[in-house]
C-alpha positions in Angstrom: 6.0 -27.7 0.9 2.4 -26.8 -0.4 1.2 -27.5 -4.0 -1.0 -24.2 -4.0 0.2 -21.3 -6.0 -0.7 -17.6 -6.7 0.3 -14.9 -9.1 3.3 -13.0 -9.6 2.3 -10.5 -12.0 1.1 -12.9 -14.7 3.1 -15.6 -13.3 2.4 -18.2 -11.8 4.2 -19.3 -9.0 4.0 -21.3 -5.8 2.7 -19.3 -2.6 5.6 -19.7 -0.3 8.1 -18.0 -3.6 5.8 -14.6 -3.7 7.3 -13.1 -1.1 10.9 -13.7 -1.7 10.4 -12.8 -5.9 8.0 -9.3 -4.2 10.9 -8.7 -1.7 13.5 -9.2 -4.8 11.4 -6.6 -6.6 11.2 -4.0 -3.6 15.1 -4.7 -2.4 15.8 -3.3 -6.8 13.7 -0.3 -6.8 14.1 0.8 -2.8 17.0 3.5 -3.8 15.0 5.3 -6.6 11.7 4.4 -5.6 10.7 8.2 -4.5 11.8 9.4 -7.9 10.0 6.7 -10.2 6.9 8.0 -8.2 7.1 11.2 -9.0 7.5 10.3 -12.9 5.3 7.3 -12.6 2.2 9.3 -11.5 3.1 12.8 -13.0 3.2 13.8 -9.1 -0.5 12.7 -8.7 1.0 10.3 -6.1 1.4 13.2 -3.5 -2.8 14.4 -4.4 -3.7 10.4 -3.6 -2.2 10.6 -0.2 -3.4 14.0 0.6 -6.9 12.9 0.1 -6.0 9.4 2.1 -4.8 12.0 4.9 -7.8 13.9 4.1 -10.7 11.7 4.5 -8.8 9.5 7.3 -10.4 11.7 9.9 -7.1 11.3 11.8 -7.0 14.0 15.0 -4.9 14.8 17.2 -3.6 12.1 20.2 -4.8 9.5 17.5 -2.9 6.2 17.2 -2.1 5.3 13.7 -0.4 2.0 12.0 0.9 2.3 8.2 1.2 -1.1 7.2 3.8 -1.6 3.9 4.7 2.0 4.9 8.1 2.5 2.8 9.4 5.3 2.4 7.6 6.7 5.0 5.0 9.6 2.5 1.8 8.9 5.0 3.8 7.9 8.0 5.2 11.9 7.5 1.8 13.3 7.7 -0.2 11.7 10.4 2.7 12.2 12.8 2.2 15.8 11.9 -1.9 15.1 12.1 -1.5 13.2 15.6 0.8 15.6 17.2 3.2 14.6 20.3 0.4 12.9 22.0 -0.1 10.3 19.3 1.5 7.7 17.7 2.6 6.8 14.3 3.7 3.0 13.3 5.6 2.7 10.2 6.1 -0.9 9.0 6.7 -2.6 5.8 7.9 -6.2 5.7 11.0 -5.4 3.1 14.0 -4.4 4.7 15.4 -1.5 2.0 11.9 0.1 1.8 12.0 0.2 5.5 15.4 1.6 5.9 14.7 4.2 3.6 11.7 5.1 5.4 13.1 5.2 9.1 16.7 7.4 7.7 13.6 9.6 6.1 11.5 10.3 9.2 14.8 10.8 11.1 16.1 13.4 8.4 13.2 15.4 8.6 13.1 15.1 12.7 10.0 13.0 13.1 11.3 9.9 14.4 9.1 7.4 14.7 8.6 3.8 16.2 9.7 1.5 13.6 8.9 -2.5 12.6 9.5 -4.6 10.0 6.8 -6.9 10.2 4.6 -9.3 7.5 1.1 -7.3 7.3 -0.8 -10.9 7.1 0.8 -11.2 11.1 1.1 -8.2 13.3 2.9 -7.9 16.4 0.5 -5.6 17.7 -2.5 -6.3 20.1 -6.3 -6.0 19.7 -8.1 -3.5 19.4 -5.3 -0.9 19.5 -5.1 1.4 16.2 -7.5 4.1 15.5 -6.3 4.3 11.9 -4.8 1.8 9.8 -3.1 2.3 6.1 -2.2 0.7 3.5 -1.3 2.5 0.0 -0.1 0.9 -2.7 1.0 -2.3 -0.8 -2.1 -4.8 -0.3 -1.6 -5.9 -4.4 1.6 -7.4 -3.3 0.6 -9.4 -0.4 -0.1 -13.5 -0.8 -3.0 -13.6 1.3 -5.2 -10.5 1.0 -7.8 -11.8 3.1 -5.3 -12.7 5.7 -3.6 -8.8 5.9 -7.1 -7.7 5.7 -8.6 -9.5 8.9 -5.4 -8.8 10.6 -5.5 -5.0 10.0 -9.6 -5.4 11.2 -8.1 -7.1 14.4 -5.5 -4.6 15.3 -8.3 -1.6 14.7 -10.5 -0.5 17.9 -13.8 -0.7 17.8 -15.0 2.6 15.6 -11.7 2.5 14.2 -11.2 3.0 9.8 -9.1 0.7 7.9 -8.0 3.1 4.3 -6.6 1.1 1.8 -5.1 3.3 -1.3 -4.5 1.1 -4.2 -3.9 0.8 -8.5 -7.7 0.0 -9.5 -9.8 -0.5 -12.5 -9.6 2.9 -14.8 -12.6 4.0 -16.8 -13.1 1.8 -19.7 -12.3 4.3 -22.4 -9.4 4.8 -21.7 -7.9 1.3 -20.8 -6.4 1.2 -24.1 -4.2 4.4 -23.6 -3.5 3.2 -20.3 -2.3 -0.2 -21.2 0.0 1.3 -23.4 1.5 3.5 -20.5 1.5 0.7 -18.5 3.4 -2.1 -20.5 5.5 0.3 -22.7 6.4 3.2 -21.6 6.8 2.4 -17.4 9.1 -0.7 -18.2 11.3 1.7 -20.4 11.2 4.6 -18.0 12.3 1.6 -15.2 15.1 0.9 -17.3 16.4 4.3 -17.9 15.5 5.5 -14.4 16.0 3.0 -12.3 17.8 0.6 -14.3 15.4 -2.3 -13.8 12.4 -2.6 -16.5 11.5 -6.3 -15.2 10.5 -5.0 -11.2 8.2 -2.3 -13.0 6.8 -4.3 -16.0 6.0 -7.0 -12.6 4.3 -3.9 -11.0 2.5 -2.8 -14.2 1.4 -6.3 -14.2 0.2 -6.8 -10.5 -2.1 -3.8 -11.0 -4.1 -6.1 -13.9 -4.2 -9.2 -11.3 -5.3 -7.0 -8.3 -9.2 -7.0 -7.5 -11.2 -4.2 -8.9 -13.3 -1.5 -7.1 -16.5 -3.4 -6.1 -14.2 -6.9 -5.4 -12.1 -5.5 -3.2 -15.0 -3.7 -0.9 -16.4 -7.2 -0.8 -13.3 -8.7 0.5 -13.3 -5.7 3.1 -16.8 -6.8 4.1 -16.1 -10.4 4.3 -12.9 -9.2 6.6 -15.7 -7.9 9.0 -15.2 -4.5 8.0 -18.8 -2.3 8.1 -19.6 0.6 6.2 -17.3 0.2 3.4 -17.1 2.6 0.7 -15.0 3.8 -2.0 -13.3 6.7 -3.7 -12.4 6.8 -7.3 -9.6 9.0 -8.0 -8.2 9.8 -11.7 -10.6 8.1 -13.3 -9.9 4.4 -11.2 -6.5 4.1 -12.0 -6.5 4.3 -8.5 -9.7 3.8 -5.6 -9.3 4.9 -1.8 -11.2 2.3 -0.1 -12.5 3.2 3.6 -14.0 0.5 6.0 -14.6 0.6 9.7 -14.4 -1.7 12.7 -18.1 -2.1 14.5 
């Protein structure tokens, strides 16, 4: 067993626990996980993902990977970007998320291929993707760098890794927005989804996940080029874009 350790929110907790106490969090809030969205956000959830479609540059034919894909939101819309010539992977590496997301592709008659797979190892061969995604998902991985290098490796050469995440919001109004996020999310988990401890954890993993400029370093250091960022509602959350030379 190892001795190193990593955070869980603002726990601390041995590496090889994250992903069972994450998976414990994702396996509570899978059933109203669309819902607490929609209230979490205001709706501003579904703008985020447009402007992810949006600035993806996906086209038509185009094969695309969405890496902790849940529920299956961007998985939806490139498979209506890529046509029937393309490809669409949706993965996550929780089993609820991901049976919610492949019964919601099949109910809206977009099925798609389907894996449940660990981001920071890929069952998918070099040099293959022309898109890969992430939204909301690389906060809860152990090994950041790891999920990063392995979503660089799967990309073909010219290829755009997006990753969508909770960021650092504009100083002024950090106060009003720890007070959202420590008060009032835990109490509308409770009364919603009947679990305030996954989304006080989920509050907290926002805080413990790197900032704008950080996270564009760790891109860079992944072997990512070009990398750039998008603040979006005042950096509570950041669309970062990097490409594969």
């Amino acid at each position: 067993m190892s001795d190193k350790t990593t955070h869980f929110g603002f726990q601390t907790v041995a590496e090889e626990q994250k992903k069972d106490k994450v998976r414990e969090v994702f396996s509570s809030v899978a059933q109203r996980y669309d819902v607490m969205n929609d209230l979490m956000s205001f709706g501003l959830h579904r703008l985020w993902k447009a402007f992810a479609i949006q600035i993806s540059g996906v086209r038509e034919g185009d094969r695309v990977l969405d890496v902790a894909g849940g529920t299956a939101d961007l998985s939806l819309a490139f498979s209506r970007k890529v046509g029937p010539r393309g490809q669409v992977w949706l993965t996550d590496i929780n089993h609820a998320m991901l049976s919610r997301g492949r019964d919601r592709v099949y109910d809206k008659g977009q099925p798609l291929p389907v894996a449940q797979c660990d981001a920071e190892k890929l069952p998918f061969p070099n040099d293959w993707f022309d898109c890969v995604t992430v939204a909301f998902g690389l906060r809860n991985m152990t090994h950041k760098d790891a999920a990063l290098a392995e979503m660089r490796r799967v990309l073909r050469p010219g290829g755009r890794l997006l990753v969508l995440e909770f960021s650092r919001v504009w100083k002024p109004l950090a106060p009003i927005y720890d007070l959202y996020s420590f008060k009032i999310l835990p109490w509308m988990g409770d009364k919603v989804a009947n679990d305030a401890d996954s989304y006080r954890y989920l509050a907290e993993s926002i805080r413990m996940h790197p900032g704008q400029e950080e996270l564009k370093g760790m891109m860079e250091q992944a072997g990512l080029s070009r990398v750039d960022y998008f603040n979006l509602s005042a950096g509570v959350v950041a669309l970062h874009r990097g490409y594969k030379i």
